[in-house]
C-alpha positions in Angstrom: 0.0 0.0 0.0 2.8 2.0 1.0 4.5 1.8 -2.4 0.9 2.5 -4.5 0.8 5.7 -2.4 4.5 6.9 -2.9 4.0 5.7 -7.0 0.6 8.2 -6.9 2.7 11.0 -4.8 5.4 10.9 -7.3 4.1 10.0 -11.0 0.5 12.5 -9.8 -3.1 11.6 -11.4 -1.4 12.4 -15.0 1.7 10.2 -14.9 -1.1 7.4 -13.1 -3.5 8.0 -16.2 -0.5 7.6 -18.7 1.1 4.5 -16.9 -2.8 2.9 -17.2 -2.8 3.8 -21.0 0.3 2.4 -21.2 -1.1 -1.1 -20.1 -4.0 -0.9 -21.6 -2.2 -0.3 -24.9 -0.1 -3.9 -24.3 -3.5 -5.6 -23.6 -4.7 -4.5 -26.8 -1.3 -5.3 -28.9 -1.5 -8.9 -27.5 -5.5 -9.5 -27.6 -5.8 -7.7 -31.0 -3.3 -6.9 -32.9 -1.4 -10.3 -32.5 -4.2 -11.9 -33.9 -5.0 -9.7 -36.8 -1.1 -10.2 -37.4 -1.4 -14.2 -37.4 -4.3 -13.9 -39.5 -3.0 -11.6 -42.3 -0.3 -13.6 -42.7 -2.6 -17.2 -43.0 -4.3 -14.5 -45.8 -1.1 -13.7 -47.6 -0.4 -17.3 -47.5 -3.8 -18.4 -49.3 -3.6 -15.8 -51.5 -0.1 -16.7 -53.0 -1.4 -20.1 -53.1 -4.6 -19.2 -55.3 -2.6 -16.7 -57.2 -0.1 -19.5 -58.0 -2.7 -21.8 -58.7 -4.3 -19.3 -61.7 -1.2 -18.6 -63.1 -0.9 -22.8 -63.9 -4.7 -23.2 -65.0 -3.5 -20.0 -67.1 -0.9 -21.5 -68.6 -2.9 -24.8 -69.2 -5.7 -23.6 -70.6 -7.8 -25.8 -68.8 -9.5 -25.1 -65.6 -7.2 -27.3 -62.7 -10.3 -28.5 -61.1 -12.0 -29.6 -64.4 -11.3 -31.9 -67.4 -11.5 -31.1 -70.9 -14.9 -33.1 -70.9 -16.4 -31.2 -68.2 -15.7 -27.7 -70.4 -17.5 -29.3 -73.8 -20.5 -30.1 -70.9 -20.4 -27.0 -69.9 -20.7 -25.5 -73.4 -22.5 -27.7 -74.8 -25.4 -26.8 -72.2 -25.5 -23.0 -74.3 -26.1 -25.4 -77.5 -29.2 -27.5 -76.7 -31.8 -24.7 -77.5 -32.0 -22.0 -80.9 -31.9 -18.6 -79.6 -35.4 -18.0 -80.9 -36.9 -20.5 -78.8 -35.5 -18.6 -75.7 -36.3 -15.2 -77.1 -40.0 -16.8 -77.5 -39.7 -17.9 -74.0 -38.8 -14.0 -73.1 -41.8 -12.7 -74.7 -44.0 -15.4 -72.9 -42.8 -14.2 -69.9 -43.8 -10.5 -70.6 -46.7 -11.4 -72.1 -48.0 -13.5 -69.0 -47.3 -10.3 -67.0 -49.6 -8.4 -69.5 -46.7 -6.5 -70.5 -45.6 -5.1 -74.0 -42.5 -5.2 -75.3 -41.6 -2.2 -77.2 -39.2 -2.2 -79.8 -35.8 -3.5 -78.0 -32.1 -3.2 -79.3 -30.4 -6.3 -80.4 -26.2 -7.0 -80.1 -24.5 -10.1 -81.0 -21.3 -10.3 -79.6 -19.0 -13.8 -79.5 -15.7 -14.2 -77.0 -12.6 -14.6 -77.5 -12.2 -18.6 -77.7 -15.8 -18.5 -80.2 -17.3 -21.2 -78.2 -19.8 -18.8 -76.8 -22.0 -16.0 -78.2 -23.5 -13.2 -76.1 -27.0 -12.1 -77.3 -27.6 -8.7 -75.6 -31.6 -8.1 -75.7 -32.4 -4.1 -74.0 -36.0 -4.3 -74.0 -38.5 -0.9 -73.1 -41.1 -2.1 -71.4 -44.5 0.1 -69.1 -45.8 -1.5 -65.8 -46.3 -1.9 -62.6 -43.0 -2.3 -60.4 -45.0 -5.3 -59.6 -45.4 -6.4 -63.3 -41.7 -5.6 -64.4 -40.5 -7.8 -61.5 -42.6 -10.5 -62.0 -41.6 -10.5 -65.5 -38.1 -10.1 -64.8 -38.2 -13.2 -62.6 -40.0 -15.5 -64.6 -37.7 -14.6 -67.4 -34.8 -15.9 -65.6 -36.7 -18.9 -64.2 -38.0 -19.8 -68.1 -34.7 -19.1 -69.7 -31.5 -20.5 -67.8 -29.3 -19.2 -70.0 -30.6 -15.6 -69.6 -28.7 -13.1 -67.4 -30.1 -10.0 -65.8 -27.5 -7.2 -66.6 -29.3 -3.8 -65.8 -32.5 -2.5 -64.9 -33.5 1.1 -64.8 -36.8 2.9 -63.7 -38.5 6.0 -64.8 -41.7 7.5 -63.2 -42.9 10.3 -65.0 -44.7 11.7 -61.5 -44.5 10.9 -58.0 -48.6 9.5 -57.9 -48.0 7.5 -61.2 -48.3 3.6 -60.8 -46.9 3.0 -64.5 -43.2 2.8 -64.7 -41.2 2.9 -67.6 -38.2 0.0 -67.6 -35.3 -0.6 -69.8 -34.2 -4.1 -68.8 -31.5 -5.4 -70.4 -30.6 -9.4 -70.8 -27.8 -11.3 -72.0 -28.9 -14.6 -73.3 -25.9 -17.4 -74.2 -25.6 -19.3 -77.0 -23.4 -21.8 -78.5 -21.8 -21.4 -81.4 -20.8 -24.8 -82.4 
């Protein structure tokens, strides 16, 4: 007791205040910072590991987890159906919602190893937010191949219940 009441006489309620910062600080390096250390370095670890691993699949040209018959399943998914049957299925879809679909814009793009072509399909439509969503979901339900790239409202006043969409799909295809 003696000494805790010569330390407060001579460090004061400042040097006292600093000296408990100055524990408090080494709890916190060993509780939290020595963890966050251990753990960035297990992340550096895994990511030189994954970063190596990429750099071989790169190299091989073939996916390391996959086989060369796995990839012509894969594309060969994109090849079953004609695009017309999808963009048939699209309209189904918008039509089951009551919904018309406006003159859209059409882009036909393939990638770089030609197994694949990208159908991009922007289509206007007028609804209900209700409508446009429904349709929107039952489009990627009816056509697995479809993808949902952008969809943008406009309300032309604050009471309307008619919104004007631009939804824009990209629908797969094989090119076999």
């Amino acid at each position: 007791m003696a000494a805790s009441r010569r330390a407060w006489i001579f460090l004061g309620w400042p040097g006292v205040l600093g000296l408990a910062l100055l524990v408090g600080a080494a709890g916190v390096y060993l509780t939290v910072v020595q963890d966050r250390t251990a753990r960035l370095t297990e992340l550096k670890r895994e990511s030189a590991s994954l970063k190596s691993r990429i750099e071989r699949a790169a190299k091989s040209g073939i996916p390391e987890t996959g086989s060369m018959e796995e990839l012509n399943k894969f594309y060969g998914f994109f090849s079953g159906t004609p695009l017309t049957e999808w963009l048939d299925k699209l309209y189904l879809a918008a039509a089951a919602q009551k919904l018309v679909l406006e003159q859209g814009e059409y882009r036909l793009n393939t990638d770089k190893t030609g197994k694949l072509a990208r159908y991009q399909v922007t289509l206007p439509v007028k609804g209900s937010y209700l409508q446009i969503r429904q349709f929107a979901d039952q489009a990627l339900i009816d056509v697995p191949v479809a993808a949902l790239d952008d969809i943008n409202f406009k309300r032309e006043a604050i009471g309307a219940t008619q919104l004007e969409a631009r939804i824009k799909f990209t629908l797969y295809a094989g090119t076999n």
